[in-house]
N, C-alpha and C positions, 0 to 999 in steps of 0.2 A: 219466373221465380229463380232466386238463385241463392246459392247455399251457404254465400256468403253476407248473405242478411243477418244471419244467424249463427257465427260460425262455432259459437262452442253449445252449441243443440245439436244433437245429432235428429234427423229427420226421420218421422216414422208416419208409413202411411197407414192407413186406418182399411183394414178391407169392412167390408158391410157388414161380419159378423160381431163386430167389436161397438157399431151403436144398437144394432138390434138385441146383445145379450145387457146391454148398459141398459137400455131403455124397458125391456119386457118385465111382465109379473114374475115374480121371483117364484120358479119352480118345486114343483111336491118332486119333484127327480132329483137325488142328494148330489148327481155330480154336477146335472146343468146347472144349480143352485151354487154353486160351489164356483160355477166357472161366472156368474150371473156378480156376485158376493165380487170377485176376484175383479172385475172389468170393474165395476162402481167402485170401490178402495183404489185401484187403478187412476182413474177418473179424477177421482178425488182429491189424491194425495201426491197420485206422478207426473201427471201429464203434461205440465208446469215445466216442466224438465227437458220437453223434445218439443222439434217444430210438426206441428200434425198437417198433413197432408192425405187429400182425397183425389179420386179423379170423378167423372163424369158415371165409367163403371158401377161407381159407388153409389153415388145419385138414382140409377138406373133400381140397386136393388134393393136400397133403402126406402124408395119411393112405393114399391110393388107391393100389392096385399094389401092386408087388413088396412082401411082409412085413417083411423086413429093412433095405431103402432105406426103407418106409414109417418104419419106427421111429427109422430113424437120420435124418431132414427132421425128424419130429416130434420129438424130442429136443431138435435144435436151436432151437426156436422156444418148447418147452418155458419158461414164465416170462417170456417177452414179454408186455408188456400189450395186452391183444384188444379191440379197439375193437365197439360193442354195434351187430348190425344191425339199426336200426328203423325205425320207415314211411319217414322222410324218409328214408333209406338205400335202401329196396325200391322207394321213388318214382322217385325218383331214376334208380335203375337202369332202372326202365322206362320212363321216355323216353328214355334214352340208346340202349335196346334199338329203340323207336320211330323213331328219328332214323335208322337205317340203318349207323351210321358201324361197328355190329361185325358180323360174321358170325354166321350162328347157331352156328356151333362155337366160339366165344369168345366167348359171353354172360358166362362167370364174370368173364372182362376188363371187361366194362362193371361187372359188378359191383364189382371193386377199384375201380375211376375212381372212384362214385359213393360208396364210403367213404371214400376219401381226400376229396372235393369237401366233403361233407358234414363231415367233421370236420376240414378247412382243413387237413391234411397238407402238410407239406413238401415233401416227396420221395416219390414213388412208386418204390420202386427194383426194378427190372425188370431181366430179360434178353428178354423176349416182342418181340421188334424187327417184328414181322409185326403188330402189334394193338395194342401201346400206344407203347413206344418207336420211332416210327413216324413220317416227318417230312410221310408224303400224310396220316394219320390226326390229328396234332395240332393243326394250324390249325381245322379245323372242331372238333372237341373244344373246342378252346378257347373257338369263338363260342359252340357249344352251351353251353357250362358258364356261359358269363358272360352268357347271356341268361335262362338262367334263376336268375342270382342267384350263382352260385359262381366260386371262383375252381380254374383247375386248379392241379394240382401240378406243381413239376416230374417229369417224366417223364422214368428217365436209366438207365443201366448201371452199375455199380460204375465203368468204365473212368472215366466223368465225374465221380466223386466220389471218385475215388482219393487217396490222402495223399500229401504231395510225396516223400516215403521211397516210393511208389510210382512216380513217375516220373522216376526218376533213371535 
């Protein structure tokens, strides 16, 4: 893949939380409802705009759980171009995992970081606010990334990259 397929899209990768809140029943919880509401008008009206990319990562947790949520996440991502995980990908990730800045239960989060890093992604577009979208986690993230050579991504929610027909 290269980034000049596309050169005036800026590239946003899709972590797993972005087809599972697009795809799931729409919550009696007014803010996951809200964040749920926010990814489908997203969806709908922006997407059109960026080149979306996924990895393998993605696949992995889109796939897990419920049978029918599973098929209807993977669906969605279905024909996105999946970005290749290799050493400087799995490197990557493990110092990220070295540095402390994730928890052991959100390793696969370093690992998104470290694809995005690695192949200069735009947009990392997330709902995870506990582990990446995260403003105690981003400043070191950021040193870490750029001391070893990369640049991060933006790191954001549909809510920040909403289209103006979104915030009216």
């Amino acid at each position: 893949m290269s980034k000049e397929d596309e050169s005036n899209k800026s590239f946003v990768y899709l972590e797993s939380t972005i087809p599972s809140f697009l795809t799931s029943k729409i919550s009696s919880q007014i803010v996951t409802a809200a964040k749920q509401l926010t990814t489908r008008e997203w969806w709908e009206q922006s997407r059109h705009r960026y080149h979306l990319v996924i990895s393998q990562f993605v696949w992995d947790e889109v796939a897990a759980g419920d049978t029918e949520a599973a098929r209807r996440r993977c669906e969605v991502i279905q024909g996105l171009d999946e970005l290749e995980i290799n050493e400087e990908v799995i490197a990557l990730y493990e110092k990220l995992l070295a540095s402390g800045l994730f928890p052991e239960k959100s390793q696969v989060d370093a690992a998104h970081v470290a694809v995005c890093a690695v192949y200069a992604i735009d947009i990392l577009l997330t709902w995870n606010c506990a582990h990446l979208a995260n403003a105690d986690v981003l400043p070191g993230l950021r040193r870490n990334l750029a001391g070893w050579g990369y640049q991060m991504p933006l790191i954001c929610t549909p809510f920040e990259i909403a289209g103006e027909e979104s915030q009216t």
